[in-house]
C-alpha positions in Angstrom: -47.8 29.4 7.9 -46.8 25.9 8.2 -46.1 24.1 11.6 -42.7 22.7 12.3 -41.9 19.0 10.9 -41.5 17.1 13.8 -39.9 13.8 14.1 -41.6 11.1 15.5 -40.5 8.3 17.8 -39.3 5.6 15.6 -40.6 1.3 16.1 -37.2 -0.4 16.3 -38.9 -3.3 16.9 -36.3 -4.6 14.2 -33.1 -4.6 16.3 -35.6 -5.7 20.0 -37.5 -8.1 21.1 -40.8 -6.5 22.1 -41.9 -3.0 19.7 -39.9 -0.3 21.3 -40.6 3.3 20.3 -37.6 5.9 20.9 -36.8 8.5 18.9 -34.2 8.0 16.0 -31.6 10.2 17.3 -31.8 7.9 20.9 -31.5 5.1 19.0 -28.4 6.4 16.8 -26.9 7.9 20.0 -26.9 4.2 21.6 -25.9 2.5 18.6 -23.1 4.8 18.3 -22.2 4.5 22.0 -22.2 0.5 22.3 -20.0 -0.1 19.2 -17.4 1.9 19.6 -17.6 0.9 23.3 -16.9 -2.6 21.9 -14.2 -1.3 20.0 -12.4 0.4 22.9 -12.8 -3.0 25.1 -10.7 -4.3 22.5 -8.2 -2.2 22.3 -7.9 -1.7 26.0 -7.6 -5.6 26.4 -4.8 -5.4 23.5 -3.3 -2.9 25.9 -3.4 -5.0 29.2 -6.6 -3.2 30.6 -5.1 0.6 30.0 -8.1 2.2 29.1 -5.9 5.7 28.3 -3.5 3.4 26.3 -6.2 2.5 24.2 -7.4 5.6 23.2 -4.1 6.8 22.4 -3.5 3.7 20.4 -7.1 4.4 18.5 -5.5 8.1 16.9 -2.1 5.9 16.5 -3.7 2.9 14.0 -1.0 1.9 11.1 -1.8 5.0 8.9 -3.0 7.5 11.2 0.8 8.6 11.9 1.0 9.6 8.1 -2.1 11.6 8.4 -0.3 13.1 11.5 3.0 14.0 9.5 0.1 15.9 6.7 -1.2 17.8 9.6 2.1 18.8 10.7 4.2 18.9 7.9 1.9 18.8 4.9 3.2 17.3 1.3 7.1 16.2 1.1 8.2 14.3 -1.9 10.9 12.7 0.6 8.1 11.5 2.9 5.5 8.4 2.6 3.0 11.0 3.0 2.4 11.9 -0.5 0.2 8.4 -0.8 -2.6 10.1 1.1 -5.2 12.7 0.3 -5.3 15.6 2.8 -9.2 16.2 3.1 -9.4 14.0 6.5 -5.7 15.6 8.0 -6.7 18.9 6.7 -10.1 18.6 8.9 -8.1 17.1 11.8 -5.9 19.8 11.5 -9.1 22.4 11.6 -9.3 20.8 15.5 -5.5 20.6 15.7 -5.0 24.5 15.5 -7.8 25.6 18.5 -6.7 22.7 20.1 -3.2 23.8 21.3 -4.5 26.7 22.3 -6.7 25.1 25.0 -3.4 23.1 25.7 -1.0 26.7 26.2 -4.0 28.0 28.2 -4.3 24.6 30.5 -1.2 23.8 30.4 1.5 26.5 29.5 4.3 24.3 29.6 2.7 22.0 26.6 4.8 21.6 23.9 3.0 21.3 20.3 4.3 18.7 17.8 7.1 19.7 15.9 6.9 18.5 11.9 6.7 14.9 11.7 8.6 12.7 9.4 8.1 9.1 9.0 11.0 8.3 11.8 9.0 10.3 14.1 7.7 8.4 17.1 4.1 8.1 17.1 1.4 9.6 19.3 4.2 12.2 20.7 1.4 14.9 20.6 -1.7 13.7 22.8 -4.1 16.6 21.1 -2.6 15.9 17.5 -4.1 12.4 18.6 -7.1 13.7 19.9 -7.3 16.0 16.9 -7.9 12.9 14.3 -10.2 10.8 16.6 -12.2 14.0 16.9 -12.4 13.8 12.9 -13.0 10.5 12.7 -15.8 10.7 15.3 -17.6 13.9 14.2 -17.6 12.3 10.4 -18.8 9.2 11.8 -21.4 11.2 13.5 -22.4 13.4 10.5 -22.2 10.1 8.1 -25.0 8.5 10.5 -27.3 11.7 10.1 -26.7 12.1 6.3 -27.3 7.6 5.8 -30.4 8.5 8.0 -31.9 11.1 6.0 -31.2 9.3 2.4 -32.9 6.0 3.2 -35.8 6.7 5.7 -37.9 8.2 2.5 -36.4 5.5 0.5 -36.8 2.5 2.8 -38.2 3.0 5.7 -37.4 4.6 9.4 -36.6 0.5 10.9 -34.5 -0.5 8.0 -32.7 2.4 7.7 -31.8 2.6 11.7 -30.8 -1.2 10.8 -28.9 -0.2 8.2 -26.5 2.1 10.2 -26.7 -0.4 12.6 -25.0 -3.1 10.3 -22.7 0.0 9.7 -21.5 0.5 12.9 -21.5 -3.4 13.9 -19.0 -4.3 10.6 -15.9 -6.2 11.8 -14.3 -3.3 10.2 -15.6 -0.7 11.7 -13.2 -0.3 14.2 -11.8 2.2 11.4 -14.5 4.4 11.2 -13.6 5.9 14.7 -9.9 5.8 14.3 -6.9 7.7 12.7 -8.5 6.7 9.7 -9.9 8.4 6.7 -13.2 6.4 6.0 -15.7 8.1 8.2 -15.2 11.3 6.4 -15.8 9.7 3.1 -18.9 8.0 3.9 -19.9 11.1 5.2 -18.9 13.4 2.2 -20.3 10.5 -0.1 -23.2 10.2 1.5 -24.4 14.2 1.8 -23.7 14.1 -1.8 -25.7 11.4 -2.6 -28.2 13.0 -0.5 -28.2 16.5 -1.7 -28.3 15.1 -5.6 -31.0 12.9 -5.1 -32.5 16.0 -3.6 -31.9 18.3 -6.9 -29.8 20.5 -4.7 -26.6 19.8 -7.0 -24.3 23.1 -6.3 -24.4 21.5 -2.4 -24.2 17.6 -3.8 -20.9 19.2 -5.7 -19.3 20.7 -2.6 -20.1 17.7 -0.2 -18.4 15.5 -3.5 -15.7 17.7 -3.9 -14.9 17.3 -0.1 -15.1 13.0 -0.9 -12.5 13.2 -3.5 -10.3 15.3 -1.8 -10.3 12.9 1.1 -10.1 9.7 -1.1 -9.2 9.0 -4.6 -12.2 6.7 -5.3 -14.3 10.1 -4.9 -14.4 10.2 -8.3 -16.7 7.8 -8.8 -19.4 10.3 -7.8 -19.1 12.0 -11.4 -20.9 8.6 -12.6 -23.5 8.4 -9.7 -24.0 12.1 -10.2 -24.9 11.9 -14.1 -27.0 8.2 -13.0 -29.3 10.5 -11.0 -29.7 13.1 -13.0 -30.9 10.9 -16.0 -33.3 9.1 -14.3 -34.4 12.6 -12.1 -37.9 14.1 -12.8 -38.6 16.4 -15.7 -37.6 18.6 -17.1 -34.0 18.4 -15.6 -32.4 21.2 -13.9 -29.5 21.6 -16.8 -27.8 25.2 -14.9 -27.7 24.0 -11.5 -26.8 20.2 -12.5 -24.1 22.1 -14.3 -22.8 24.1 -11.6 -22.8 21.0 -9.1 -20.6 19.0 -11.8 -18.4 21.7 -12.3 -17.9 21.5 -8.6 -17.3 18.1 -7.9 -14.7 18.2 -11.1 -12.8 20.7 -9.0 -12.2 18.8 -6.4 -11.6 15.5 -8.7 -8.6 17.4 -10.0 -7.4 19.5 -7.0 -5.1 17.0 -5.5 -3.4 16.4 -8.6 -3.6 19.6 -9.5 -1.6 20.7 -6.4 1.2 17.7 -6.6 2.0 18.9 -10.0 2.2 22.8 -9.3 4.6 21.5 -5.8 6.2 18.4 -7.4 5.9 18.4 -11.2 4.3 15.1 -10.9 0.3 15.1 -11.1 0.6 11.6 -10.5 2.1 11.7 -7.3 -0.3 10.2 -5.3 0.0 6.7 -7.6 3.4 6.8 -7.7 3.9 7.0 -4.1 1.4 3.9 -3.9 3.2 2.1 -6.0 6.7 2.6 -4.1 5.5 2.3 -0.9 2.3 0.1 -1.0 2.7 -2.3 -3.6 -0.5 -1.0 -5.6 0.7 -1.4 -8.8 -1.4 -2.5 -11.9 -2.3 -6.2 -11.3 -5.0 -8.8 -12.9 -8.3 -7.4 -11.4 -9.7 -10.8 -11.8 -6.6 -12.8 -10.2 -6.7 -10.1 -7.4 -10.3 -11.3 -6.8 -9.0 -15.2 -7.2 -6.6 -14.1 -4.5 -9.0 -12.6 -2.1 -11.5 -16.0 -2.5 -8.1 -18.3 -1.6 -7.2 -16.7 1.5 -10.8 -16.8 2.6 -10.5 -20.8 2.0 -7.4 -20.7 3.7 -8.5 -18.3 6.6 -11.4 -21.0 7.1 -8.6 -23.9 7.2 -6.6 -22.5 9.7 -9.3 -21.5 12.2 -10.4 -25.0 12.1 -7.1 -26.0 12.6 -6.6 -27.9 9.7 -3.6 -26.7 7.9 -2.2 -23.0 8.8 -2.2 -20.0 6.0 0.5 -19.5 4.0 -0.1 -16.0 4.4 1.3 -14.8 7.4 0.9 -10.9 6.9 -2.7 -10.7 8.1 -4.2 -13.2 10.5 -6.7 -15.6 9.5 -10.0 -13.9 11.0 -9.2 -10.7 8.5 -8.6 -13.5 5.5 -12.3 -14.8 6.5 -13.5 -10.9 6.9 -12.1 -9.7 3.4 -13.3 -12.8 1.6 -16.8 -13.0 3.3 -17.0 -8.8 2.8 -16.2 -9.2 -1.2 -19.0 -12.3 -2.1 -21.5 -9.7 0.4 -20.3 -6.5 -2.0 -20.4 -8.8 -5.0 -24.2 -10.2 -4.3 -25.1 -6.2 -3.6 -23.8 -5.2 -6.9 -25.4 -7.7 -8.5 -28.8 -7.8 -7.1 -29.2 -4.6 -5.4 -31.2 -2.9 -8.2 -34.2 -5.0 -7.2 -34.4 -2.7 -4.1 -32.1 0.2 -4.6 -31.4 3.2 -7.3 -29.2 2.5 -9.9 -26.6 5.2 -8.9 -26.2 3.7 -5.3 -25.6 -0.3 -7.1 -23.2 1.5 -9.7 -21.4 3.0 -6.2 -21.2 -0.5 -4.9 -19.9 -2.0 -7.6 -17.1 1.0 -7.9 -15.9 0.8 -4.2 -15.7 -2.8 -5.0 -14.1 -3.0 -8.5 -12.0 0.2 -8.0 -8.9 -1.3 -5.5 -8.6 -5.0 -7.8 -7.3 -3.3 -10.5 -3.9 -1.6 -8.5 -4.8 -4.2 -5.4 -0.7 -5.1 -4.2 -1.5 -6.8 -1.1 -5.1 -6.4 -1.1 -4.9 -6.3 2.7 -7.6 -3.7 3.2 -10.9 -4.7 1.4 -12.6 -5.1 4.8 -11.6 -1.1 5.4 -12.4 -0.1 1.5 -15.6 -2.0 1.3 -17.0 0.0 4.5 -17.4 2.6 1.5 -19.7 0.7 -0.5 -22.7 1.9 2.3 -25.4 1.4 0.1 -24.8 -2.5 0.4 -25.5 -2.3 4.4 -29.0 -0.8 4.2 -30.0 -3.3 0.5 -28.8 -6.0 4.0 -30.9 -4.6 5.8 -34.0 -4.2 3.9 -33.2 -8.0 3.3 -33.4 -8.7 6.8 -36.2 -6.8 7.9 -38.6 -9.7 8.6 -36.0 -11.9 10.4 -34.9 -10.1 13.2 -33.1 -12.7 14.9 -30.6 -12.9 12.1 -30.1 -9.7 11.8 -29.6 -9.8 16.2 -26.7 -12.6 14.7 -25.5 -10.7 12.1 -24.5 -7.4 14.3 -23.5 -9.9 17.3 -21.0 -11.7 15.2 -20.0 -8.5 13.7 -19.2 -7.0 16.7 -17.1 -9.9 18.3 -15.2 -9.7 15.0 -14.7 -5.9 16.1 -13.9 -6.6 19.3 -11.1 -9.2 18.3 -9.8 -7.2 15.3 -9.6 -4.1 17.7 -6.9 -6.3 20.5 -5.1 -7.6 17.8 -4.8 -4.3 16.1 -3.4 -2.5 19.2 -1.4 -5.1 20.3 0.3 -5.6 16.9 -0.6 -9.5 16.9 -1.9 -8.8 12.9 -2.3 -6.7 10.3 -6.3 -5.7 10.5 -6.6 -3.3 7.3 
């Protein structure tokens, strides 16, 4: 009988001054804690100090009401709703439905949400709110464990701590613990990355069924799935490979599937995109262009040299998208010196898939937060200078800080 793995206390010497030895989960636990503790300063700031204010304004961020009108009202072809998959407001609504039962029992004059529409007034429900951040969280939670676990064989136990440390310090990842649905993608994404490069391919095709019910750029996974399997050890598992394929093209087609049995339309999902969102087919490359001139004009008017013409989004977020695309671009062009092949093809996918249908191309600081491979192939290139990587995560997380007020107090469009 063999003993018990046990985990060991961890050097994070990378992210300290002097050698430090804590246990991994500590050192997630306080990562966790300070970030998003940074990202509620923010938004309690953008709220005049109201700590409460800010929280409720975290499950209220731009989308997060249409997630709340899925949790409440599900698919309406009359609503904006049908632009957004339902795996993040169906989990939400998994807390949603034991959560007003706490609220009868503690309160039995609460009154649960009726079904939203898009005129609905926002954050009218404080536990449909709580219900999302609680999704949001417990993703981000599960993500960190599951990023963990696939790079500490692969690159180390410091680089990959650093590696969810660059996570969780992002300007961007302000969305990762709001009424946003990214945290439950990296997390599906990542298990199933996890679980295939693990040969354990029916559970890598449930955990990438869950990521393309939650987001359409799940997909993706069918190439990163057949990547690994190719270059797995022999002889290949054909039957269970099979199985976990078979899986993952489930839930690939279930959302369309269901839009065309309710609607008639299997396309519903782009056409509501393109109505309401302006993602309609565009030049991927000019979409790039795009993205490269509003970084040079982001840079301009924070110098105060000439302001943007683009008035939408501030000019810190025209810096941030800009500066996050070269970063995604360098990954996806260099990151099979240090990483597999199926985690550079997923870089390059989370990067090339929104230029295509990009509209505004408002968001790539939110979408790229899905290319997670390209924050630990960062940190593994910053493992022997700690005091840039200490700059990298400080400047990260002013950006946070700033793009969290501005957020809540509606001064710019973040992502």
């Amino acid at each position: 009988m063999t003993a018990p793995r046990r985990t060991l206390p961890v050097n994070v010497s990378l992210l300290v001054d002097r050698p430090l030895r804590l246990h991994p989960g500590l050192v997630l636990a306080g990562l966790f804690v300070l970030t998003r503790g940074v990202m509620l300063a923010g938004m309690a700031l953008g709220e005049h100090g109201n700590l409460l204010e800010a929280v409720r304004a975290a499950g209220n961020s731009w989308d997060s009401h249409w997630y709340e009108i899925v949790v409440t009202s599900w698919y309406s072809r009359h609503g904006l709703q049908g632009g957004f998959y339902p795996g993040y407001p169906l989990l939400a609504a998994l807390f949603y439905e034991p959560l007003k039962t706490v609220g009868h029992w503690l309160n039995p004059g609460y009154v649960p949400s009726p079904p939203l529409t898009p005129a609905s007034p926002m954050g009218h429900d404080p536990l449909l709110v709580a219900s999302l951040l609680l999704a949001a969280n417990l993703s981000l939670v599960a993500a960190l464990v599951a990023l963990w676990k696939l790079y500490r064989p692969e690159l180390g136990a410091g680089v990959a701590l650093l590696g969810c440390a660059l996570l969780l310090t992002a300007p961007s990842a302000l969305f990762l613990s709001t009424g946003y649905a990214e945290s439950t993608f990296i997390a599906a994404s990542a298990l199933a990355f996890l679980f295939a490069q693990q040969g354990r391919w029916p559970l890598a095709g449930l955990a990438g069924a869950v990521a393309c019910t939650t987001r359409l750029a799940g997909a993706f996974l069918v190439v990163a799935f057949l990547v690994i399997w190719l270059q797995g050890p022999r002889p290949r598992p054909v039957g269970a490979a099979l199985l976990g394929m078979a899986v993952l093209l489930a839930g690939v087609a279930a959302f369309p599937v269901y839009t065309w049995a309710a609607f008639g339309d299997p396309l519903l999902y782009v056409h509501m995109q393109a109505l309401n969102w302006g993602h309609r087919p565009s030049n991927p490359l000019g979409s790039y262009w795009t993205l490269m001139r509003r970084l040079g004009w982001g840079v301009l008017a924070e110098l105060r040299i000439r302001p943007s013409p683009v008035t939408e989004i501030g000019p810190r977020v025209q810096i941030v998208d800009g500066l996050m695309t070269i970063w995604a671009t360098l990954c996806s062009a260099l990151g099979w010196l240090r990483l597999p092949l199926a985690q550079v093809v997923w870089i390059a996918a989370m990067l090339v898939f929104p230029l295509p249908t990009a509209g505004n191309v408002y968001a790539m600081n939110r979408y790229l937060l899905e290319a997670w491979p390209a924050f630990f192939l960062a940190a593994w290139w910053l493992r022997r200078h700690r005091w840039l990587a200490i700059l990298v995560m400080g400047l990260g997380l002013a950006a946070m800080f700033l793009f969290a007020r501005d957020d809540v107090g509606g001064a710019t469009y973040v992502g």
